[in-house]
Steps between C-alpha positions, in 0.01 A plus 500: 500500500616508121489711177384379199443636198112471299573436178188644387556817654850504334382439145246750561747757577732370263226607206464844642854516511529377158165756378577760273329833689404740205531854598438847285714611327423859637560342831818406454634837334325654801712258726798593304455866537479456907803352495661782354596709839618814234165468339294496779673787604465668192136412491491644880633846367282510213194454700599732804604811187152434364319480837696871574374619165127447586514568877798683572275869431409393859786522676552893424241767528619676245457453099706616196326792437491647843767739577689538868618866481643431842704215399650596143767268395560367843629113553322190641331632829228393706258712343664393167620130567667556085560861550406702263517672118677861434119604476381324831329198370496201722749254297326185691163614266704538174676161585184373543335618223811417270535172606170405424495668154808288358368170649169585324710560170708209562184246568326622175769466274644203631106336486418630190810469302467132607167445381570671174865318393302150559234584332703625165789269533254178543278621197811565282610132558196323481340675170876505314634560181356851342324633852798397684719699234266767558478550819877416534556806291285742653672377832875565399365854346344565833870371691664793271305795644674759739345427812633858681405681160116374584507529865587888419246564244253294727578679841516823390161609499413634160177429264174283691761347787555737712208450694624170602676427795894478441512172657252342245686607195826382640256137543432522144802568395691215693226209404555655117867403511490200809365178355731526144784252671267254701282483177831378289573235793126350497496506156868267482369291789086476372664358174679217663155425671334478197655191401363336798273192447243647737489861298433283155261284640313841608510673136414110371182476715377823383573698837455915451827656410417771803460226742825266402732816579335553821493172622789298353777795395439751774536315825807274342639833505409624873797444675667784204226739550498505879866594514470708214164682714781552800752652191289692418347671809916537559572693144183712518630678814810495421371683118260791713838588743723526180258706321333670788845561607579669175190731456289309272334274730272543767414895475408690832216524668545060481751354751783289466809351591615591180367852543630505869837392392536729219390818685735397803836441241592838502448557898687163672741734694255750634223265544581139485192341655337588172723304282539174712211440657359465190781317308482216757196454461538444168806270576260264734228546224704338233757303694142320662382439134832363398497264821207375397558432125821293595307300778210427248751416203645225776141403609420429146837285357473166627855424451618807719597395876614880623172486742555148612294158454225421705572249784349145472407327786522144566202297520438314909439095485207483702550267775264259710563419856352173667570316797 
């Protein structure tokens, strides 16, 4: 009995070996990003704070405006697994509640702040000379305003806001002063795209302005916008705990971590719980985001090889046995 080889089997495999297999583009980043062990894990964090945030009233049967007379400053217990407040809230309920409030703040800033520095920085580079010197201008007078200054004014309740919720000025407030950097950045990078032979041919054919931004200049700038989305969710929380922290953030009756944080400063010796409980959760809330922003700036540079290469495997001669 012998082993030959069919040649036509072999130059059959030889032109699969040889075939170029085309695969997204979103599929590899999304490849990439597996690869990353620290941003898995960061993603893994992420998803279990935000899961705890929606579902995590559940696993207490108390809420944060329910009062234990019996158990009045008292730590983590079975009956309070996070103890609880000098005035015998359940701290698992404020957590809860605070938690979700930030990542709320953090997800609309970050997605809106986005959508609104592509938007400006794209139209500012594709209309040019005097609107682009416009809107340049009113940008850099915008960059000059005191942020805290307006967060004050804006949080403090006077005139036809006070009927709002605290957490929704503080919103308006951050997306007023988010999207100024991110908008400079598209704008630099839009105008290098604009001198692409694929953008002129557009504006030559007659293609609407509207629809050459959002199909040529705004995805050639996704990979920029989805980190700067991750930034962003990152800086917004980071903004309500500094100014919650400092009284002109979040105002009571809202929730959170800010507010827990700042009301606990002044009580870490008697009653610690209240302080770091919710500090690290505000260290896994960030230090997830910033896991993920590193792992997705990785995914997204081909030339970087911290996550590895992919392994190739070698292609099997197919082999015919006769007698």
């Amino acid at each position: 009995m012998t082993n030959i080889i069919d040649p036509i089997a072999e130059i059959d495999e030889s032109r699969v070996a040889d075939q170029d297999v085309v695969i997204g583009k979103s599929r590899i980043i999304f490849r990439r990003f597996l690869r990353n062990r620290t941003a898995v894990a960061g993603l893994f964090i992420f998803v279990a704070l935000f899961l705890f945030s929606v579902f995590g009233g559940f696993l207490t049967p108390w809420d944060k405006e329910t009062i234990d007379p019996l158990n009045i400053g008292m730590p983590p217990s079975p009956d309070h697994l996070l103890g609880t407040t000098q005035a015998g809230i359940d701290l698992m309920a404020l957590i809860v509640d605070g938690t979700r409030t930030s990542i709320l703040i953090g997800l609309i800033v970050g997605g809106i702040s986005v959508l609104i520095s592509a938007v400006y920085g794209c139209t500012m580079a594709f209309f040019g000379g005097k609107v682009d010197a416009t809107m340049l201008f009113i940008l850099e007078a915008l960059i000059m305003m005191p942020a805290i200054l307006v967060v004050a004014v804006a949080t403090s309740g006077s005139g036809g806001l006070k009927n709002l919720p605290s957490w929704l000025l503080l919103v308006v407030v951050l997306l007023f002063f988010s999207w100024m950097g991110t908008a400079r950045l598209v704008r630099s990078l839009s105008m290098s795209l604009m001198q692409r032979d694929y953008v002129k041919a557009a504006k030559y054919m007659g293609v609407p302005s509207r629809r050459i931004v959002w199909r040529h200049l705004v995805p050639n700038i996704g990979s920029l916008l989805v980190l700067d989305f991750t930034r962003g969710i990152t800086g917004a929380i980071l903004a309500e705990v500094a100014f919650s922290f400092i009284g002109i953030g979040i105002k009571l009756p809202d929730v959170s971590l800010g507010v827990l944080i700042g009301q606990a400063t002044g009580q870490v010796s008697s009653f610690p719980w209240m302080f770091w409980v919710p500090l690290i959760v505000m260290f896994f809330l960030t230090g997830s985001l910033a896991m993920m922003n590193d792992g997705l700036r990785d995914a997204f540079d081909p030339s970087s090889s911290s996550i590895g290469r992919a392994k190739r495997t070698k292609p099997q001669t197919a082999k015919v046995t006769t007698k």
